[in-house]
PDB file with one MODEL, atoms N, CA, C and O in Angstrom:
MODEL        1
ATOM      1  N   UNK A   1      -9.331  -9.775   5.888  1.00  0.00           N
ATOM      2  CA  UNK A   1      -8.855  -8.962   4.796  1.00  0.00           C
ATOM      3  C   UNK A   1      -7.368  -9.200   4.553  1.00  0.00           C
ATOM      4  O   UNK A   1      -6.907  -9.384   3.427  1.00  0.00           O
ATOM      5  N   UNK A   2      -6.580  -9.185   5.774  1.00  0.00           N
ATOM      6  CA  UNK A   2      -4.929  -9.681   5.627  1.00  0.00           C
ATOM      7  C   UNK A   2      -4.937 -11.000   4.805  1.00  0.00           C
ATOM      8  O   UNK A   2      -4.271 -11.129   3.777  1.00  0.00           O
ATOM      9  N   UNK A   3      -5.786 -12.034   5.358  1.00  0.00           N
ATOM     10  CA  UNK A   3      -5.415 -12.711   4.250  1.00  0.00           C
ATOM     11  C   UNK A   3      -5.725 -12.984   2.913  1.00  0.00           C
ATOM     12  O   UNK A   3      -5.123 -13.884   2.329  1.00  0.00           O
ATOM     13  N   UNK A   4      -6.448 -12.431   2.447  1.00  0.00           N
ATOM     14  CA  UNK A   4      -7.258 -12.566   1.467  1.00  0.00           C
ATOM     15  C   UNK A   4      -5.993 -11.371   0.318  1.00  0.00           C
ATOM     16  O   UNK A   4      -5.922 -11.546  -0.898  1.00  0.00           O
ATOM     17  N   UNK A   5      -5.294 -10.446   0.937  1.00  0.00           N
ATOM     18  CA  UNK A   5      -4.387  -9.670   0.253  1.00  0.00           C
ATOM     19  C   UNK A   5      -3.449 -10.764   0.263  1.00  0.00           C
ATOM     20  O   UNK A   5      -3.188 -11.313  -0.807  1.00  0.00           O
ATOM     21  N   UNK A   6      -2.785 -11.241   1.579  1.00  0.00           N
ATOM     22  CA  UNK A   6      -1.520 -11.985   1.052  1.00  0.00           C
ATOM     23  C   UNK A   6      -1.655 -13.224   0.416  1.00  0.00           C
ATOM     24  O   UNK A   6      -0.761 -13.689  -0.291  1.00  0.00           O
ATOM     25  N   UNK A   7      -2.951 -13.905   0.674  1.00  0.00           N
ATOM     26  CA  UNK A   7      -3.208 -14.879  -0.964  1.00  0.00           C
ATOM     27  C   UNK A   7      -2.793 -14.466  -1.898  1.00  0.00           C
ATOM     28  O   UNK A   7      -1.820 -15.009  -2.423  1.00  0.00           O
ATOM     29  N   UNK A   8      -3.405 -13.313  -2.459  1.00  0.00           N
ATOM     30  CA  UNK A   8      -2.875 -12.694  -3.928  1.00  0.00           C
ATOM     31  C   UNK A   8      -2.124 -11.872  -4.281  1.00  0.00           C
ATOM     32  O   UNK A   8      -2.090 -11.128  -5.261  1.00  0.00           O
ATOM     33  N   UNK A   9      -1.103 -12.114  -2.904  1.00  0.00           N
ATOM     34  CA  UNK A   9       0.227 -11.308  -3.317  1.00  0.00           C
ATOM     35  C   UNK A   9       0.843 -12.803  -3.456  1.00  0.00           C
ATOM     36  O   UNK A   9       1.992 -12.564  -3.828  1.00  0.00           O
ATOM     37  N   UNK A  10       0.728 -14.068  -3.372  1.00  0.00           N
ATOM     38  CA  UNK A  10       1.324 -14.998  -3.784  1.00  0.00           C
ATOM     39  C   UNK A  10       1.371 -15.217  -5.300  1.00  0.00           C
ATOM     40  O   UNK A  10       2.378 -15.557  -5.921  1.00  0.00           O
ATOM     41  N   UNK A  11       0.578 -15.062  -5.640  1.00  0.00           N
ATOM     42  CA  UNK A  11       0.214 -16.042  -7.124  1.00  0.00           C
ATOM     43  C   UNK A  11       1.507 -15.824  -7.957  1.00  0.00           C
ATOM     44  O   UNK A  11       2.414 -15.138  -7.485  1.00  0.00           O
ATOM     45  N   UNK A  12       1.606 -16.366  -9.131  1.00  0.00           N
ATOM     46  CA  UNK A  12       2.593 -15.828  -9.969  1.00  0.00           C
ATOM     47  C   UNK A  12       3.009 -14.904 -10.643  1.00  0.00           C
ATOM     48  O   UNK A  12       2.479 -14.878 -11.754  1.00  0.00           O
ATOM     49  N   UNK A  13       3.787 -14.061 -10.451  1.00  0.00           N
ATOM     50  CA  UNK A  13       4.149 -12.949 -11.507  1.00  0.00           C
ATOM     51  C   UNK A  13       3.979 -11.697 -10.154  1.00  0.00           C
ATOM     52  O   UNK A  13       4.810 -10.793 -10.244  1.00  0.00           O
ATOM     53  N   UNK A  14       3.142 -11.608  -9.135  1.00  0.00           N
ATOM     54  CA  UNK A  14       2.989 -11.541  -7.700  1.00  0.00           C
ATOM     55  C   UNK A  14       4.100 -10.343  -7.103  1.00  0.00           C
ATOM     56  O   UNK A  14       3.921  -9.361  -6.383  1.00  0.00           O
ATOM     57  N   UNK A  15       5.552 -11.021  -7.883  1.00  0.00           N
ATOM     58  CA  UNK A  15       6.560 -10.649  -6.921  1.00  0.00           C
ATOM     59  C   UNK A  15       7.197  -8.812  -7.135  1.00  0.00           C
ATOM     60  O   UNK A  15       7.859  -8.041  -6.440  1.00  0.00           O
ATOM     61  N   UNK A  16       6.716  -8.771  -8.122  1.00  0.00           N
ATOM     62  CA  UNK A  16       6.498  -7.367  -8.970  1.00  0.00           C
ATOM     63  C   UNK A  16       5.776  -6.050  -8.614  1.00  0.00           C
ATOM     64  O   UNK A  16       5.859  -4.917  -9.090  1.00  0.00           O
ATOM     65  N   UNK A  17       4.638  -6.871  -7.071  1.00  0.00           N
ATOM     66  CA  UNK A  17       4.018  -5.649  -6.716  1.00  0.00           C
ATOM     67  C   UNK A  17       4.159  -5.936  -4.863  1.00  0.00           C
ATOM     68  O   UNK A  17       4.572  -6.946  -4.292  1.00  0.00           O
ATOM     69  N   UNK A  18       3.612  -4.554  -4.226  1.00  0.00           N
ATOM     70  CA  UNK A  18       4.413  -4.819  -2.995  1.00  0.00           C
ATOM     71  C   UNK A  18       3.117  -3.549  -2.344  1.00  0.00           C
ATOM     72  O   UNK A  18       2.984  -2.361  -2.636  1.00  0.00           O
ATOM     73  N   UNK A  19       2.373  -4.379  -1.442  1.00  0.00           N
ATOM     74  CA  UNK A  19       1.438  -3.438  -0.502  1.00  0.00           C
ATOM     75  C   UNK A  19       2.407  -2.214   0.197  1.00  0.00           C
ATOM     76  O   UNK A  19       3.573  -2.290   0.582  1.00  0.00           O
ATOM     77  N   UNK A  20       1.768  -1.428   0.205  1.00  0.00           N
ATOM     78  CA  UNK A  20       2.109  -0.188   1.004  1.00  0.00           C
ATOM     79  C   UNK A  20       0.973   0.989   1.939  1.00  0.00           C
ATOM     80  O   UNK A  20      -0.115   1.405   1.540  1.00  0.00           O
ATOM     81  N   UNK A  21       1.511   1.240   2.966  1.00  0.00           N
ATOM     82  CA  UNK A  21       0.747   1.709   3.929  1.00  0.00           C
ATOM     83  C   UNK A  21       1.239   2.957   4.736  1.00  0.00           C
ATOM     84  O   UNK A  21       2.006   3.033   5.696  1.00  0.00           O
ATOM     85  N   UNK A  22       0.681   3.732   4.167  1.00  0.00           N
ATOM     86  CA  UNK A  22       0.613   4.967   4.450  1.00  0.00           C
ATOM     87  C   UNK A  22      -0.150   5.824   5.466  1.00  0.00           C
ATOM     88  O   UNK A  22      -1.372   5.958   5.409  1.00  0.00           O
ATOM     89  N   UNK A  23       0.823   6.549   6.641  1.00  0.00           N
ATOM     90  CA  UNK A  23      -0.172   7.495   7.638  1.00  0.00           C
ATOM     91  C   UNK A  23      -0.144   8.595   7.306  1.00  0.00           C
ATOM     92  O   UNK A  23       0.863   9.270   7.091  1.00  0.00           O
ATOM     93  N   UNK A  24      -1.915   9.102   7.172  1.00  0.00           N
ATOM     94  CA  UNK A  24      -2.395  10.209   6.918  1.00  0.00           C
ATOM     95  C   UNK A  24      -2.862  10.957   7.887  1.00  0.00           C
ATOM     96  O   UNK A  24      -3.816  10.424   8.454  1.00  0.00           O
ATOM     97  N   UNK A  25      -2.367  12.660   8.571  1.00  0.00           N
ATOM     98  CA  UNK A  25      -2.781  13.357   9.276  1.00  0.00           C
ATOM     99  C   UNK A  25      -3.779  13.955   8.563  1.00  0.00           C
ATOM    100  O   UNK A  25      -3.633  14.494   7.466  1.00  0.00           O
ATOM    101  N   UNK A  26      -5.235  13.818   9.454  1.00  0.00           N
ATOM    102  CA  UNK A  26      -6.265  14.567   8.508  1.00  0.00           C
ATOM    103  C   UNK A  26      -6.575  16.358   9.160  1.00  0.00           C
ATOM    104  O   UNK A  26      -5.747  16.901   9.892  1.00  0.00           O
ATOM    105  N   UNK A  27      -7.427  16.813   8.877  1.00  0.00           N
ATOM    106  CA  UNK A  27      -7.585  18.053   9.681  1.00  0.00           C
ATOM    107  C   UNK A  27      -7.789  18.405  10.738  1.00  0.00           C
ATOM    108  O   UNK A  27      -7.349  19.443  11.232  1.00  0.00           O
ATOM    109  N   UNK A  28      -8.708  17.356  11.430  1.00  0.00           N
ATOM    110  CA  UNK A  28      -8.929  17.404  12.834  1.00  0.00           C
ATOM    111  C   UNK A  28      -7.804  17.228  13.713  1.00  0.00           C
ATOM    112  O   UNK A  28      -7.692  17.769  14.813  1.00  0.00           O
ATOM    113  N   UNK A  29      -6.895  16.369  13.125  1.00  0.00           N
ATOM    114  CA  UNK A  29      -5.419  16.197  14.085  1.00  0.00           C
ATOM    115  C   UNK A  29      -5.660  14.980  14.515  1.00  0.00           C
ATOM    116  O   UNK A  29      -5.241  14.852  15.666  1.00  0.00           O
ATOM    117  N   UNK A  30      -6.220  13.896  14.039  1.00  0.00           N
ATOM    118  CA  UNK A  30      -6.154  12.579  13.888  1.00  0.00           C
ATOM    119  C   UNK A  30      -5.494  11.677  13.122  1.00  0.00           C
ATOM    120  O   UNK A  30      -5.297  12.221  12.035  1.00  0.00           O
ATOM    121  N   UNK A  31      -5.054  10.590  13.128  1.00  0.00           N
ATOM    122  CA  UNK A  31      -4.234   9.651  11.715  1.00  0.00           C
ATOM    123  C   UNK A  31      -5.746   8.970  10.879  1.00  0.00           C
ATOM    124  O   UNK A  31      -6.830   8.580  11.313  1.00  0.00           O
ATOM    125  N   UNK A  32      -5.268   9.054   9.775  1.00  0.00           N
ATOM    126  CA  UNK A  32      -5.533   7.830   9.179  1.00  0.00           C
ATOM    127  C   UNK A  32      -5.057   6.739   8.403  1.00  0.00           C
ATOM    128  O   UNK A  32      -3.863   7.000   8.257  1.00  0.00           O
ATOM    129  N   UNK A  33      -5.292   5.685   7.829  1.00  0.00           N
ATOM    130  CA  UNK A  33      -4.115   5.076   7.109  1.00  0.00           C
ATOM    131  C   UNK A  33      -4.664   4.706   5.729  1.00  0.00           C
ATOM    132  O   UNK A  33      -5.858   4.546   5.477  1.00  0.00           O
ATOM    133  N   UNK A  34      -3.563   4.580   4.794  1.00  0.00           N
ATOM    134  CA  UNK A  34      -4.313   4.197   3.688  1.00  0.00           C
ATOM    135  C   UNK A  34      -3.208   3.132   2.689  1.00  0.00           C
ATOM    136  O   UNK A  34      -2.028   3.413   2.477  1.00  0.00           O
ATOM    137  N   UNK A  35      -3.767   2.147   2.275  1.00  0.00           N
ATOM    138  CA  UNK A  35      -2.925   1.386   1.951  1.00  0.00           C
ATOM    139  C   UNK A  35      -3.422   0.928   0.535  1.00  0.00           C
ATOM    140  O   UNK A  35      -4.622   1.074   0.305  1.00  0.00           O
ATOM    141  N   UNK A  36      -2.430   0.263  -0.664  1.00  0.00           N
ATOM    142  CA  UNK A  36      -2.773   0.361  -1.785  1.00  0.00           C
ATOM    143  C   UNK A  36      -1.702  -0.846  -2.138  1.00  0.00           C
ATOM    144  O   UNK A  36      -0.613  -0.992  -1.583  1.00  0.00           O
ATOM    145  N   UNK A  37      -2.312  -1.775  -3.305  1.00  0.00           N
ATOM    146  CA  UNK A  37      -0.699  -2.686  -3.847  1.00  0.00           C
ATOM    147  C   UNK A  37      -0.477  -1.868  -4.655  1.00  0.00           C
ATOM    148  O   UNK A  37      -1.431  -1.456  -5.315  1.00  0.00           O
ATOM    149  N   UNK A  38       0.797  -1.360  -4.887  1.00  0.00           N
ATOM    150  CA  UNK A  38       1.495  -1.216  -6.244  1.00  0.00           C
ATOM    151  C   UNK A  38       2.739  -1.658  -6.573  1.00  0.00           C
ATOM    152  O   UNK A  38       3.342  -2.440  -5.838  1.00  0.00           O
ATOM    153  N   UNK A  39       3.195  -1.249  -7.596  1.00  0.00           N
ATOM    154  CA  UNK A  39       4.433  -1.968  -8.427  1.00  0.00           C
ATOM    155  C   UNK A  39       5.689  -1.402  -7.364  1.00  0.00           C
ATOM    156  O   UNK A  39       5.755  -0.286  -6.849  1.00  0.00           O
ATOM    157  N   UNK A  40       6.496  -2.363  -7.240  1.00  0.00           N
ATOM    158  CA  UNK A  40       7.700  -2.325  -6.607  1.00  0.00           C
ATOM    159  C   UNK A  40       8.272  -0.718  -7.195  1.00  0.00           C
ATOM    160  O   UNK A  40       8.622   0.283  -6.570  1.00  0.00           O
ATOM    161  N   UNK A  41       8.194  -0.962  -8.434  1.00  0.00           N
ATOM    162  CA  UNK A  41       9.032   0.546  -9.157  1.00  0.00           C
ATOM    163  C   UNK A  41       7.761   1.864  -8.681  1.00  0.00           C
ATOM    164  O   UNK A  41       8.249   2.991  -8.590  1.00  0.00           O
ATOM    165  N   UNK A  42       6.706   1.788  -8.483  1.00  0.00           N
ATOM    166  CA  UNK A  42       6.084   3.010  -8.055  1.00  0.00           C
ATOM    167  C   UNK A  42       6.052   3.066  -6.747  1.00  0.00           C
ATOM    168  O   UNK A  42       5.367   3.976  -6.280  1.00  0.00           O
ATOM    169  N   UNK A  43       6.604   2.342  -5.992  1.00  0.00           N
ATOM    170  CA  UNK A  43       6.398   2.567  -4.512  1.00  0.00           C
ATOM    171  C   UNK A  43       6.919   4.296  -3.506  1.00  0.00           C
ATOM    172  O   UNK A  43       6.538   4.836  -2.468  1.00  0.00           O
ATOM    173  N   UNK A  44       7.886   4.584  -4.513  1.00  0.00           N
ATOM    174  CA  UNK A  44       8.648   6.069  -3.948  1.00  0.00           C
ATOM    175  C   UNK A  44       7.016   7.250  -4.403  1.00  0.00           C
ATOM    176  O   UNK A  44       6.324   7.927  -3.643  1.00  0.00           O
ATOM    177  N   UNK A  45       6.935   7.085  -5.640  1.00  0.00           N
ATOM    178  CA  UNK A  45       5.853   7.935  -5.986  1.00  0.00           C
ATOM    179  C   UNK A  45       4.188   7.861  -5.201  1.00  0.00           C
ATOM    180  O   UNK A  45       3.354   8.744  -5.004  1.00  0.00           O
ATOM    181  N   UNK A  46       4.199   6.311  -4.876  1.00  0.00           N
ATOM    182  CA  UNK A  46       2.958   6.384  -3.539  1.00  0.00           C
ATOM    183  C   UNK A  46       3.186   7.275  -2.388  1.00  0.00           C
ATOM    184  O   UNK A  46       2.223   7.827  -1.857  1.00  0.00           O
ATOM    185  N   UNK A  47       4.526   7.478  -1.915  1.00  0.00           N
ATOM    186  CA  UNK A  47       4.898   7.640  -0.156  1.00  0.00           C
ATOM    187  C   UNK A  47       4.565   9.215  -0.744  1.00  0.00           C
ATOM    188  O   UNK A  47       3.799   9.936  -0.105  1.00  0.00           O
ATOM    189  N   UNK A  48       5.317   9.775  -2.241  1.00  0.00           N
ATOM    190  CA  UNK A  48       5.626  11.273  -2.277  1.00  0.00           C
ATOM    191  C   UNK A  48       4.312  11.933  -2.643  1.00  0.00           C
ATOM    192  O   UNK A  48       4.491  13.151  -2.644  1.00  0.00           O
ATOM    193  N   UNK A  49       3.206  11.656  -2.918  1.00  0.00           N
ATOM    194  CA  UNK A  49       1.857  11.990  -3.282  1.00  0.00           C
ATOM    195  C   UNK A  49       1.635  12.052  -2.285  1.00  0.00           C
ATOM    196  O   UNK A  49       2.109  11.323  -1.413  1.00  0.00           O
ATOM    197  N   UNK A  50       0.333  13.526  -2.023  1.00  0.00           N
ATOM    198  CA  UNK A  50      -0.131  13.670  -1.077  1.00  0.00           C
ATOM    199  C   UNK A  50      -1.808  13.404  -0.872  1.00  0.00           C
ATOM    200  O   UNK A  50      -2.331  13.575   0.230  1.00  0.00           O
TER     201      UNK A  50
ENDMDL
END
């Protein structure tokens, strides 16, 4: 799966978006993680969403 994301974070035009990975405490009191590409400029608004 890693590579198959950073293949197509190569391509062109590419440089504009930027994976992000996020730890989620769920109810039980365990982590989980959750990760998403988005745009360099939405990256603050991924971390601040809950």
């Amino acid at each position: 799966m890693a590579k198959k994301t950073v293949a197509s974070l190569q391509k062109k035009g590419a440089k504009a978006f930027t994976k992000a990975i996020k730890m989620i405490k769920t109810d039980t009191g365990s982590y989980s993680f959750k990760s998403e590409i988005v745009p360099k400029d939405k990256v603050k608004d991924f971390f601040a969403k809950k």
